[in-house]
N, C-alpha and C positions, 0 to 999 in steps of 0.2 A: 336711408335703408335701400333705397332703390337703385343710388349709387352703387352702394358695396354688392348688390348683386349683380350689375353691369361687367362692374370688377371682377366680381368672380369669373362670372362668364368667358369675361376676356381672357382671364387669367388660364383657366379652363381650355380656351381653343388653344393657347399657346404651349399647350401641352398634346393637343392632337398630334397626333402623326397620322400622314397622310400614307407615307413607303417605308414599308423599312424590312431592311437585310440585314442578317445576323452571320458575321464571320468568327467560327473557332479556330483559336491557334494556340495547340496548348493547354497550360493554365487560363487563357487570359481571350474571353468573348468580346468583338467590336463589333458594336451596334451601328449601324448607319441607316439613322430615322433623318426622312424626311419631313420638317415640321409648320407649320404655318402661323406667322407673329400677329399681333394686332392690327395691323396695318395690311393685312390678308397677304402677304408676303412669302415664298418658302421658303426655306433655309436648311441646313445641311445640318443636324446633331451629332458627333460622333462621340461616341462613349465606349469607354473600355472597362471591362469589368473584369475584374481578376479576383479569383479565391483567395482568401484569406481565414488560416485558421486559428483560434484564440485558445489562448490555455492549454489544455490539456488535447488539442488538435478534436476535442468530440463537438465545439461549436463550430460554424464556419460562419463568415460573414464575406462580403462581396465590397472590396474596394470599386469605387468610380470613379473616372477622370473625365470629364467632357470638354470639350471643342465647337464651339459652334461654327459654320461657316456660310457664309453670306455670297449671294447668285455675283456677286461685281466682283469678288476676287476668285472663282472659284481658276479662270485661267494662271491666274500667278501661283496659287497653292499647288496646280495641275502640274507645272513647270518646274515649281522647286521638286515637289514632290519627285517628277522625273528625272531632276539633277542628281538629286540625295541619291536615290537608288540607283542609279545607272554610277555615280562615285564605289557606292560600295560593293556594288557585283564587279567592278572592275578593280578594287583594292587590291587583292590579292596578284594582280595583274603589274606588277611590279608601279604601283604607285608612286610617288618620292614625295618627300618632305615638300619640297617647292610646290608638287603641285597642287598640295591641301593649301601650302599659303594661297595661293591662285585662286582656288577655286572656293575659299575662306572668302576674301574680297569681293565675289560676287556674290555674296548672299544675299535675300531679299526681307523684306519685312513687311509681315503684313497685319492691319493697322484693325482690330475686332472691334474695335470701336470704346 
């Protein structure tokens, strides 16, 4: 018994958030909660919520997508991040087939565990 409410507990802080900013774009609201693991840890939540409507469009429900992101990778996520969008505001910029192969070969991966 004493266990499972330790558990809870735990379970409980890992749901705290400690910050969090709410971006609308749209349809579709990004959450960026910062949250705290067992191991008193923070980490980055990001969740996207988009409307969704069912039937007869008079229900609506709330699709979710989450992300979690961990303090040791957050420079490489920082970095692709900045690659990714600085590719695409320059696309229109007469990009060329080679250079998506190019810049295809540098992609990174990052490993959530």
């Amino acid at each position: 018994m004493e266990e499972e409410k330790k558990r809870m507990e735990a379970d409980k802080r890992d749901q705290e958030i400690v910050y969090s900013k709410a971006l609308k774009a749209g349809k579709r609201i990004y959450y960026l909660d910062v949250k705290r693991n067992r191991k008193d840890e923070l980490f980055l939540a990001i969740t996207e919520s988009k409307k969704k409507f069912v039937g007869d469009e008079s229900q609506v429900s709330f699709e979710k997508h989450k992300i979690f992101l961990y303090k040791e990778d957050f420079e490489k996520f920082r970095a692709g991040m900045d690659e990714v969008i600085n590719y695409i505001n320059n696309c229109g910029n007469g990009a060329t087939e080679s250079k998506q192969e190019d810049e295809a070969s540098n992609r990174f991966e990052i490993d959530f565990g």
